[in-house]
C-alpha positions in Angstrom: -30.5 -189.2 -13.3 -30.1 -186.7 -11.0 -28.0 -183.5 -11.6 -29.3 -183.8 -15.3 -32.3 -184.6 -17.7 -31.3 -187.0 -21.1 -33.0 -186.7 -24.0 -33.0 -189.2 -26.9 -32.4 -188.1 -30.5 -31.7 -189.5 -33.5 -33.1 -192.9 -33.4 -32.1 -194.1 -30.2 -28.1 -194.0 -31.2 -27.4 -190.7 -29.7 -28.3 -189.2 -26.1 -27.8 -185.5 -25.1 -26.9 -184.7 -21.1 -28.1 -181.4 -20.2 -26.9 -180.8 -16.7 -29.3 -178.7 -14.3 -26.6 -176.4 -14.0 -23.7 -174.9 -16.0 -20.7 -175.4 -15.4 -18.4 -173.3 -12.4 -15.2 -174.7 -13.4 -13.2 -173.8 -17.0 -14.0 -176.0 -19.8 -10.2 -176.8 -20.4 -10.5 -178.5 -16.8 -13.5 -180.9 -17.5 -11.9 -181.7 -21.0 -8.6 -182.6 -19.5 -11.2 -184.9 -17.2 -12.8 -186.8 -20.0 -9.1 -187.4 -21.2 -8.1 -188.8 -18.0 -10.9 -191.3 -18.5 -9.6 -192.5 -21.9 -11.6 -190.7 -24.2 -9.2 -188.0 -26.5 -10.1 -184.9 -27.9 -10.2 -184.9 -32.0 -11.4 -180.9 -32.1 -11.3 -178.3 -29.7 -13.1 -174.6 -30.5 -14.8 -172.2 -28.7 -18.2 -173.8 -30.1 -17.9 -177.4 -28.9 -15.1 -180.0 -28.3 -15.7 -183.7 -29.6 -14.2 -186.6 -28.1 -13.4 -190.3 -29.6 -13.1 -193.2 -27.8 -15.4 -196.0 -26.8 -18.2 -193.4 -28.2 -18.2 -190.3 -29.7 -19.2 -187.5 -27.6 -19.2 -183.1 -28.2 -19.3 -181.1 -25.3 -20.7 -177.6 -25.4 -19.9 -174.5 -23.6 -22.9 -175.1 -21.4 -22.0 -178.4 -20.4 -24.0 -180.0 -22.4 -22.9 -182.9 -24.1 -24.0 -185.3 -26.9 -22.7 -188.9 -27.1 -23.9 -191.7 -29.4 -24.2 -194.1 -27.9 -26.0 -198.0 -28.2 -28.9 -198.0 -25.7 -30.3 -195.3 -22.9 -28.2 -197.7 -20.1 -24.9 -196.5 -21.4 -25.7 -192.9 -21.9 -26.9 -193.4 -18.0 -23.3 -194.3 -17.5 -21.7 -191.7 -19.3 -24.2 -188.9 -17.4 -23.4 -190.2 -14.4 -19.7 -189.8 -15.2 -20.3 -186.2 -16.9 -22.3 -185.0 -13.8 -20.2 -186.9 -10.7 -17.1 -186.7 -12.1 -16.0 -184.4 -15.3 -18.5 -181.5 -14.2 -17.8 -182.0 -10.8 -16.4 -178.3 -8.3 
């Protein structure tokens, strides 16, 4: 994936995306993004913010951001959403 590395933890259920770069817009802005795309946000602080919907997913400060996920295809999808999309200037 471009934009980002993925790395598997816990068993294969659960992927972090660490973009190449943090972040230039507010986080407020890219959680209001990964609402727009159905996903709502069940805890906001300045630590992390975690999301429920089709999977669960915490975004940190840095941009990174954690989801569990079933297999390394569908935490593809959600990078490529994360970098293209919810991170995007």
């Amino acid at each position: 994936m471009d934009g980002a590395i993925i790395e598997v933890c816990s068993g294969d259920t659960a992927f972090t995306i660490v973009p190449e770069n943090e972040p230039v817009i507010s986080i407020e802005t890219i959680v209001q993004r990964i609402e727009n795309s159905g996903f709502s946000c069940s805890l906001r602080s300045k630590f992390c913010h975690t999301f429920e919907g089709d999977f669960e997913m915490t975004l940190y400060p840095s941009g990174r951001l954690l989801v569990r996920a079933p297999d390394i295809e569908t935490a593809n999808q959600i990078a490529e959403l994360h970098i293209g999309e919810w991170l995007a200037s």
